[in-house]
N, C-alpha and C positions, 0 to 999 in steps of 0.2 A: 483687445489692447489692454494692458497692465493700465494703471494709474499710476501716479507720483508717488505716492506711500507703498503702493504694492511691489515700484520697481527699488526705492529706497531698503523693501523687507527683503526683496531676493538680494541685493548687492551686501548688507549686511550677512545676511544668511551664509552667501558666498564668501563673502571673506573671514567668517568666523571658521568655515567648513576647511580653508587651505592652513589656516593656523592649527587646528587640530590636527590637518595632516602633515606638518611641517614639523610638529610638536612630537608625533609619534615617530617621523622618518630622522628623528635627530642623531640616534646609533647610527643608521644605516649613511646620511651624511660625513659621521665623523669616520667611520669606517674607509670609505670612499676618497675622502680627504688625506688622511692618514695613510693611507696604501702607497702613496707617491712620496711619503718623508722619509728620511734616517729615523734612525732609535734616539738618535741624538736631538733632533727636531721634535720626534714626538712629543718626547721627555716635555721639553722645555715648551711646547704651546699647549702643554695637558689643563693648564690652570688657567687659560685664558681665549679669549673668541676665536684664535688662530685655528685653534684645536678640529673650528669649522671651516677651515681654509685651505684652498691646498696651496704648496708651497709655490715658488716663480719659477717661472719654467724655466727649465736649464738642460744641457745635454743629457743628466742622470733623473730628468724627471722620471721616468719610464723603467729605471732601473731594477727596480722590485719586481715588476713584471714581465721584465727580459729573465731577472735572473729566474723565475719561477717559469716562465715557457719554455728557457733553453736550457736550465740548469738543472731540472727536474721531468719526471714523467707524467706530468699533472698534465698537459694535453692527452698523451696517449689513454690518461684514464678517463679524461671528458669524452674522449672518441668513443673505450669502451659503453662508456654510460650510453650516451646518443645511440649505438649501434643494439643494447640491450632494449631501451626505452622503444624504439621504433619493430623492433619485433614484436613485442608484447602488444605495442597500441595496435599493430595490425591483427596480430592472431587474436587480440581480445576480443575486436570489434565485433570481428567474422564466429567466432564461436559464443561471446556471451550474445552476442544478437540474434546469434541462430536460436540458442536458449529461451531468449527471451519473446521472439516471437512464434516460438511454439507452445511456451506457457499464454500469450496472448490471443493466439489467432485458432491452433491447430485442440481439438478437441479427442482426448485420448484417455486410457483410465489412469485413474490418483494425478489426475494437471495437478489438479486442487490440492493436492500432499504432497507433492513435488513441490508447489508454489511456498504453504508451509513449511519446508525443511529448508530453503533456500531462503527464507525469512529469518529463521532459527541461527544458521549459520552466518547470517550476517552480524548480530550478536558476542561472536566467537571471535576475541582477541587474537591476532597471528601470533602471540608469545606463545601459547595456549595448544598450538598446535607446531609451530614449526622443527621439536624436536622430530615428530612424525614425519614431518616432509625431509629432514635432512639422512636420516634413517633408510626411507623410501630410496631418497636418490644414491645413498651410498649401497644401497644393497643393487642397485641398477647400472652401480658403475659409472655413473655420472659426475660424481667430483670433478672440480677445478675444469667442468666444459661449460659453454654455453647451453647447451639442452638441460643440465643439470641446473642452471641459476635460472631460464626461463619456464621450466618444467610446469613447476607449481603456481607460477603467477600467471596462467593464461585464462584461467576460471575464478571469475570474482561473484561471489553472491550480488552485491551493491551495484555491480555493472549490471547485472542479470534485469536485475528490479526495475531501475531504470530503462534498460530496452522495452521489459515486458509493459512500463508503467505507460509508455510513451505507445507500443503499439498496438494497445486495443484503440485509443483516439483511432486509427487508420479505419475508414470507411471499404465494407467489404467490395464494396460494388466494383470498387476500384481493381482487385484481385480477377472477380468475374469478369473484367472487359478483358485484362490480362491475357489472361486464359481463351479467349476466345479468337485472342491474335495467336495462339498457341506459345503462349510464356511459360514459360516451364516453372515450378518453383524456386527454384535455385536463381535462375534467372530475375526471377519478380523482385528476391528478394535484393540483391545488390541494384539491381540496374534499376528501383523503383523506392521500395522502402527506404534502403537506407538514404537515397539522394534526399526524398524528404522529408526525414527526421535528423536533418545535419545538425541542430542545436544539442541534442543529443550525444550526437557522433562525437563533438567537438568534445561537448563538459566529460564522456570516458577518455576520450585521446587524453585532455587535459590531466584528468583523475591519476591516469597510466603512467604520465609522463612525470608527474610529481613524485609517487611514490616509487619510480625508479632511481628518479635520481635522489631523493633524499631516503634510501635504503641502507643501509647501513648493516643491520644486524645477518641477512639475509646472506649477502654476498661473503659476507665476512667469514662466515659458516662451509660456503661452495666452494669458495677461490681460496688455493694456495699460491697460484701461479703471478707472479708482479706485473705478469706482461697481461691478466684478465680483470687487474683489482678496477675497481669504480672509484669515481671522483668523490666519493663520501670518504673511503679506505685511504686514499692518496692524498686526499686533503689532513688526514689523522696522521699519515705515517709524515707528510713533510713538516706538518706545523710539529710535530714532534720528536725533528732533528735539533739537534743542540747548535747546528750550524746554520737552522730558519733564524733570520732576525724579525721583529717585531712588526715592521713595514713587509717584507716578506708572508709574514703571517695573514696579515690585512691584506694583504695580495691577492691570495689565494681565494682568503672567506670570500671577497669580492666576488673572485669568478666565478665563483661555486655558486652568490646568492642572485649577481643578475640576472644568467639564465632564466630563475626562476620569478623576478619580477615582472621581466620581458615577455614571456610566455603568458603571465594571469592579465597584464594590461591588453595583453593583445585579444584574450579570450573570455574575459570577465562576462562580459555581456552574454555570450554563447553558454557560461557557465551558469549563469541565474536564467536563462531562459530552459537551459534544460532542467534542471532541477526545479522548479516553477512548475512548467509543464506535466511535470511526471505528480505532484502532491495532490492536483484535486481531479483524479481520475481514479475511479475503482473497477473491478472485474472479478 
């Protein structure tokens, strides 16, 4: 049981903790707010509390983002993102996990220099290397395809680390019962491993999904086609129509930055638990 003073420190504590987060979410408020006004309304409540309000609902509350869903290709690039995003988090899982628990589990020569260069390469800024990777894919023919933009993002050192950091914890014995039911490898590892190391699973899906959608330089490189561009490219080519207005603008950033609020609230916890888990384990 708390005391009087102890519960007085936490309700303080709490309410100092939602002012700081109130204090920092104040862009992302006025943004929010602003997405539903004229240019004309912005203007005018820019210099005053309005500025964090949104306007009284009326038939054209929604106007900016009728005109941005119907007016534009800004869906079809959300789709392309979502449809990129979800390949990658599945081939990542399946091939940096296969990686990683054979640098963990599976005993063969240079693990131990493998594990090193894979360390190394984490290090390595993608600016650093992606003329290489665009080179690769255009000498393969690959431009302006899907295989050509998911090619190179299916192999992350940083995903690798964390599988491998996460599945030496797994007790072998567990493996050996396996096996004696006649589990096959392949087998063990989906239908066992991975189910119990979801904290994991979640923070790469998560990892995955962020930096697809906030990719930018990548796509821009692969895609000529408007019908493959990403919601990072379509957000850039419509806020930079001379015929986007300002609410328009604020429309878009909107849709662009929920997704990505949406997704870290809903996996936060899964994301400090896998990162946690993987720091105080050696091999």
């Amino acid at each position: 049981m708390l005391t009087k003073a102890e519960k007085r420190k936490q309700i303080v504590l709490t309410a100092l903790m939602i002012f700081a987060s109130l204090f920092f979410l104040f862009p992302v408020i006025w943004m929010i707010c602003n997405s539903f006004k004229t240019d004309a309304a912005i203007t005018a409540d820019m210099n005053s509390i309005r500025a964090f309000l949104p306007p009284a609902f009326t038939q054209d509350f929604f106007k900016n983002y009728i005109d941005i869903l119907f007016g534009t290709k800004f869906m079809q690039y959300m789709g392309n993102t979502l449809l990129y995003a979800a390949i990658l988090i599945v081939l990542g899982i399946i091939v940096n996990g296969l990686a990683g628990y054979a640098l963990a589990k599976l005993k063969f020569p240079g693990r131990d220099k493998w594990m090193l260069v894979i360390m190394m390469l984490m290090i390595v800024p993608m600016e650093t290397i992606i003329t290489i990777h665009f080179l690769f894919i255009a000498k393969m023919g690959l431009l302006n395809t899907i295989v050509g933009y998911v090619l190179p993002g299916i192999v992350n050192p940083f995903n690798i680390y964390l599988f491998r950091q996460t599945f030496i914890s797994l007790p072998d014995d567990i493996y050996e019962a396996a096996q004696l039911d006649h589990c096959s490898p392949m087998r063990y590892f989906f239908t066992m491993v991975l189910p119990m190391c979801k904290s994991v699973v979640a923070t790469v899906a998560v990892f995955t999904f962020l930096g697809v959608w906030n990719d930018y330089l990548w796509p821009s490189l692969v895609f000529t086609s408007g019908d493959l561009l990403t919601a990072q490219i379509g957000l850039n080519a419509i806020t930079a129509n001379d015929n986007t207005t300002m609410g328009m603008t604020l429309a878009v950033i909107t849709m662009v930055t929920i997704p990505v609020i949406i997704i870290y609230s809903f996996f936060s916890k899964q994301i400090v638990e896998g990162v946690v888990s993987t720091g105080g384990k050696e091999g």
